[in-house]
C-alpha positions as CSV (number, residue, x, y, z in Angstrom):
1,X,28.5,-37.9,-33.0
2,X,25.5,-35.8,-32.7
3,X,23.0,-36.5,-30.5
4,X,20.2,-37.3,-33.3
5,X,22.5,-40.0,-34.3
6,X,22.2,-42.0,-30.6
7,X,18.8,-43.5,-29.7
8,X,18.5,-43.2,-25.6
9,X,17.1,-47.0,-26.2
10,X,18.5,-50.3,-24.1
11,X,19.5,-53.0,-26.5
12,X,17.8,-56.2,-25.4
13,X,19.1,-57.5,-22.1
14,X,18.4,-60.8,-22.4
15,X,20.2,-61.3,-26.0
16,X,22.7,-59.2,-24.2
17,X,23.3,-62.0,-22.1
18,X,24.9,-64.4,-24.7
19,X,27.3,-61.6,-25.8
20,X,30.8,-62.5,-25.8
21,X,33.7,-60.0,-25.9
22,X,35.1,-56.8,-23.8
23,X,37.6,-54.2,-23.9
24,X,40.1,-53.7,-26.4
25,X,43.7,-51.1,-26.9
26,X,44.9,-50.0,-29.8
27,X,49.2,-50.5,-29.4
28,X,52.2,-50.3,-31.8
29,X,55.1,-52.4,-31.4
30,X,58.1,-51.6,-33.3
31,X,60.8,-54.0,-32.8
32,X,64.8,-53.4,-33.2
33,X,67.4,-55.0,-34.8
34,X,68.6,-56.3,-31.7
35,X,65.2,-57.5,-30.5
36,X,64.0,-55.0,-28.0
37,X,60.6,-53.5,-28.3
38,X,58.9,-50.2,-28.7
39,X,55.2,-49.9,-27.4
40,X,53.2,-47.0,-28.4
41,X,49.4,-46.7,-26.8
42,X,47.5,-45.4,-29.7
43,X,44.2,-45.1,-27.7
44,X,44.4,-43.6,-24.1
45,X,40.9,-45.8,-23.3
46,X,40.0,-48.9,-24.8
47,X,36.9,-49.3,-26.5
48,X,34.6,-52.4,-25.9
49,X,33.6,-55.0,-28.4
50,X,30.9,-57.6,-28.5
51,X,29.4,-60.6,-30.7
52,X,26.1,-61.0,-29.8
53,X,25.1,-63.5,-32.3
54,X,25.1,-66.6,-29.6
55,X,22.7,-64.7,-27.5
56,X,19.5,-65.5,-30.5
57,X,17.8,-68.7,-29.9
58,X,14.3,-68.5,-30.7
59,X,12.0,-66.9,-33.2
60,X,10.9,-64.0,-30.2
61,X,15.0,-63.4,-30.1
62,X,15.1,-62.8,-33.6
63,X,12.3,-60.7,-34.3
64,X,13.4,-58.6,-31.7
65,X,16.7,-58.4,-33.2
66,X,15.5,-57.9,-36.5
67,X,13.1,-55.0,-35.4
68,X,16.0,-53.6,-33.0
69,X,18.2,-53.6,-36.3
70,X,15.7,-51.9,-38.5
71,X,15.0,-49.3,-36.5
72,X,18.7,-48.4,-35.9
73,X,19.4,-48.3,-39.5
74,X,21.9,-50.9,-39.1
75,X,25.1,-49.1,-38.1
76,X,23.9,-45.5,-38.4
77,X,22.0,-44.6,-34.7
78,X,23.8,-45.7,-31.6
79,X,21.9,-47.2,-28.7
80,X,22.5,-48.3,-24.9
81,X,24.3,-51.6,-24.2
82,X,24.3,-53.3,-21.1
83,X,28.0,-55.5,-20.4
84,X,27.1,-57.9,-18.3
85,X,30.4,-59.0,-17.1
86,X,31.0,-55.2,-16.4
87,X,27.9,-53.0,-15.5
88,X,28.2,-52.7,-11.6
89,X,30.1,-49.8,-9.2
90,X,30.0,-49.4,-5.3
91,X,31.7,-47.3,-3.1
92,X,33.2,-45.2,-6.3
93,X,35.4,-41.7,-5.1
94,X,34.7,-39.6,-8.1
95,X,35.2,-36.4,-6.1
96,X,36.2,-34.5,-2.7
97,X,34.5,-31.2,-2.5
98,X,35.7,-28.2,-1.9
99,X,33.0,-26.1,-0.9
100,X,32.7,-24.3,-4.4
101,X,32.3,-27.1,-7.2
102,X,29.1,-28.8,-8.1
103,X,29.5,-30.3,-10.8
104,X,31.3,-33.9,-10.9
105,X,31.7,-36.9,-13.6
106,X,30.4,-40.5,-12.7
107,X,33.9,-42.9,-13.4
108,X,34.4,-46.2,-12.6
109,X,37.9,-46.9,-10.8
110,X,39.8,-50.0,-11.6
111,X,43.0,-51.1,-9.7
112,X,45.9,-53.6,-10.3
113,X,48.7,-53.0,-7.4
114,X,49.7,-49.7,-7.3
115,X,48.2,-49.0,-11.1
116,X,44.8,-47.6,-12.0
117,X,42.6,-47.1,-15.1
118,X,39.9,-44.5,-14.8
119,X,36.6,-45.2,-16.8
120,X,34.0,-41.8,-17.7
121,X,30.6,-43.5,-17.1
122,X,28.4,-41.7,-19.8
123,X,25.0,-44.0,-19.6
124,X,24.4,-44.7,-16.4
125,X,20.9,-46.1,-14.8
126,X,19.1,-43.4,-13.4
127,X,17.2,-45.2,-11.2
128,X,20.2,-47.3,-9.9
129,X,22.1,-44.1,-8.8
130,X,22.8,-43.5,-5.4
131,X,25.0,-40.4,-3.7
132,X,26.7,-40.0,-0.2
133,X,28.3,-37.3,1.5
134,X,31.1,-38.6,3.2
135,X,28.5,-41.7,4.7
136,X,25.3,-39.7,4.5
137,X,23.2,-40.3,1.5
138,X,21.9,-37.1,-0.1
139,X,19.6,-36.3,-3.4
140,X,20.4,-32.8,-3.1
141,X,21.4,-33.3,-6.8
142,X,20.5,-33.4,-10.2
143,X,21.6,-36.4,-12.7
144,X,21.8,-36.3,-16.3
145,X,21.4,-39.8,-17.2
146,X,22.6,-39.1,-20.6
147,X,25.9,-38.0,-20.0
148,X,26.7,-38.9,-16.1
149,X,27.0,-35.6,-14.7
150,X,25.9,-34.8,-11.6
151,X,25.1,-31.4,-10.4
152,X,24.8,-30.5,-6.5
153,X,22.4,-28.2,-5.4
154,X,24.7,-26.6,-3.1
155,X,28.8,-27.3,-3.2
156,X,29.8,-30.4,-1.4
157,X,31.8,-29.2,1.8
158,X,35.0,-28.5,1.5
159,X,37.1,-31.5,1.7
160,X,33.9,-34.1,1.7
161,X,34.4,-37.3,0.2
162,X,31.4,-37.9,-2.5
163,X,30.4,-41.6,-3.3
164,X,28.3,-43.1,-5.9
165,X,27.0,-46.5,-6.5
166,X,25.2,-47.1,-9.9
167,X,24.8,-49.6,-12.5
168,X,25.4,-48.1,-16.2
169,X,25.0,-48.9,-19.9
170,X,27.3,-48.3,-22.7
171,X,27.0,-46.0,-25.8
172,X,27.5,-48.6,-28.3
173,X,26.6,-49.4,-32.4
174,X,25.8,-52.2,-34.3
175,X,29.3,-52.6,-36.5
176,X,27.3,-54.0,-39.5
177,X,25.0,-53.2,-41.8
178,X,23.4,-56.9,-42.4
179,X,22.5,-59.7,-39.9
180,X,22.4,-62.9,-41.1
181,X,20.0,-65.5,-39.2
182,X,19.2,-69.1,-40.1
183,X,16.1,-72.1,-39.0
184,X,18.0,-74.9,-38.1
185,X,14.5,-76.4,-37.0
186,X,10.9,-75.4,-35.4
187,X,11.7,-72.0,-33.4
188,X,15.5,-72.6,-33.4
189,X,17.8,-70.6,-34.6
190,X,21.4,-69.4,-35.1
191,X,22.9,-66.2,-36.1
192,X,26.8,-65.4,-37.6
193,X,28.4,-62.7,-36.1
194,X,26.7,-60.1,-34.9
195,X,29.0,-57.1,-33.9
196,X,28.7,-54.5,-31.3
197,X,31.0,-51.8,-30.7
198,X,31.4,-48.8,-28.1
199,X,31.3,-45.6,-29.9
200,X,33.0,-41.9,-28.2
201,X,30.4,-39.9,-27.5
202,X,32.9,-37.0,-25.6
């Protein structure tokens, strides 16, 4: 996706609110004669997905939709999407320097036992962003809110734990090209499904 195609716009946070859904794997499973199975991961990250639909409930909701829609072109620009079950890191590792790199990734760490699934954080909040050397906070740094790299001034020391905390969006898409809305009475209203999905910018 080029960048002309993704608008560096926030969906609307509070329909964002009512949006049900999360991440989702793409797996095979081919099963034997004798019953056992074979699992193949098809997609290395999962990719999040999302009805917003539930969050419209007023006539301000849906104009703001609808004009949110429009301007995208229904499933043609992409656009920032706040998860609100998921939009949160503290104390994140995402590097230990070594006295020549400056250049490091924002990621989000999640751990189960002795397992772990590392997230790249493309979209994150600029103004949420906060960096520590070891336990000093810096801004001896630059930040690319639109891809989540982070660029030191100078190279972190060599063997310097660097820590983020930030809050990020997602690069996501409207995964329809119609929106359906209905009056069921003064200012109410309801929506079918509306989807979102997360779209691979890298």
């Amino acid at each position: 996706m080029t960048n002309s195609s993704f608008h560096e716009v926030l969906f609307p946070p509070k329909i964002a609110y009512g949006a049900s859904g999360g991440p989702e794997f793409n797996t095979s499973i081919a099963l034997s004669i004798n019953g056992f199975e074979q699992r193949n991961i098809n997609w290395r990250h999962a990719r999040g997905r999302w009805d917003i639909s539930s969050g419209i409930k007023d006539s301000r909701d849906t104009e703001e939709i609808q004009a949110f829609f429009r301007a995208r072109h229904g499933k043609a620009f992409g656009f920032r999407f706040r998860d609100w079950s998921d939009y949160k890191v503290v104390d994140q590792l995402i590097g230990i320097g070594d006295g020549n790199k400056k250049i490091f990734e924002l990621i989000k760490e999640y751990k189960s036992g002795t397992y772990n699934y590392i997230r790249r954080i493309l979209k994150p909040v600029e103004a949420s962003v906060k960096v520590r050397l070891g336990t000093v906070p810096t801004t001896a740094y630059s930040l690319d809110a639109t891809t989540g790299v982070i660029t030191f001034k100078t190279a972190p020391e060599k063997g310097v734990n660097i820590v983020t905390d930030f809050e990020f969006d997602i690069p996501a898409r409207f995964d329809t090209d119609q929106i359906i809305v209905r009056a069921t009475g003064p200012n109410r209203f309801v929506a079918d499904s509306i989807p979102i999905v997360e779209i691979k910018l890298t």
